[in-house]
N, C-alpha and C positions, 0 to 999 in steps of 0.2 A: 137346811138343818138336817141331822143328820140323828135318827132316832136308836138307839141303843137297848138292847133286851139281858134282863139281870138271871143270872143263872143261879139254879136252887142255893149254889156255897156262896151266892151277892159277889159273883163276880159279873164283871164288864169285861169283855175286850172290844179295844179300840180296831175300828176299822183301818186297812190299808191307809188310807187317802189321808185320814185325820194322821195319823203316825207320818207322813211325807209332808203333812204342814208343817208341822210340829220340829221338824229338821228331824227326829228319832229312827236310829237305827237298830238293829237286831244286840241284845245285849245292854243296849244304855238304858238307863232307870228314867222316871218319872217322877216330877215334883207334882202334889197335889195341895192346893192349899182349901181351905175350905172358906167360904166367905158371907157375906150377912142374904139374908134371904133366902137360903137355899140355895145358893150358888157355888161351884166350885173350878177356881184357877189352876188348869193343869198346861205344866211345861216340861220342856227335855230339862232332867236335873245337869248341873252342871259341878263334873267331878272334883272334888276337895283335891286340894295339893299336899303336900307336906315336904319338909328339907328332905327328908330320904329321898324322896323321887327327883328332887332336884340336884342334887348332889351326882356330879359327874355326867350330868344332862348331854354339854359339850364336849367331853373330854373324847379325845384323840378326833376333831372333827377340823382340826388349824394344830398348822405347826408352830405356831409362835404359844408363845406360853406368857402369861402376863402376871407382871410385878402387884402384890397388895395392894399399892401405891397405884400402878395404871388401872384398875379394877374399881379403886374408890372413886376416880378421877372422872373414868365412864359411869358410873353409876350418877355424881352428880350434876354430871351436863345433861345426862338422860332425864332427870328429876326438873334441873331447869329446864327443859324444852329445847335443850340443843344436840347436835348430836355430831 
């Protein structure tokens, strides 16, 4: 166990070791949730997506370029468990 001391503005910082379980690197956020009995679940948050960020993800990474039609095609074999 690993005991933790709250500074005058009720801050925590986590130790080294805890942040290397935790898989958290320099810069990534922290989910904390708060739970019954005085307990609280903290983990690495895990970054929201949005279509902007995905939008030309692959692009220029294959030369071939793929038809509407071959794109729908992979997406539902993908969906069925085929690949």
């Amino acid at each position: 166990m690993t005991i933790l001391t709250v500074t005058a503005k009720g801050q925590v910082t986590l130790r080294k070791e805890l942040l290397q379980h935790l898989g958290i690197t320099q810069g990534q956020k922290i989910e904390v949730l708060p739970l019954p009995d005085g307990r609280l679940e903290v983990r690495a948050a895990q970054p929201g997506g949005s279509i902007e960020g995905f939008i030309g993800l692959l692009a220029g990474r294959s030369p071939k370029v793929a038809t509407l039609q071959e794109i729908n095609e992979a997406a539902a074999q993908g969906w069925a468990g085929r690949k």
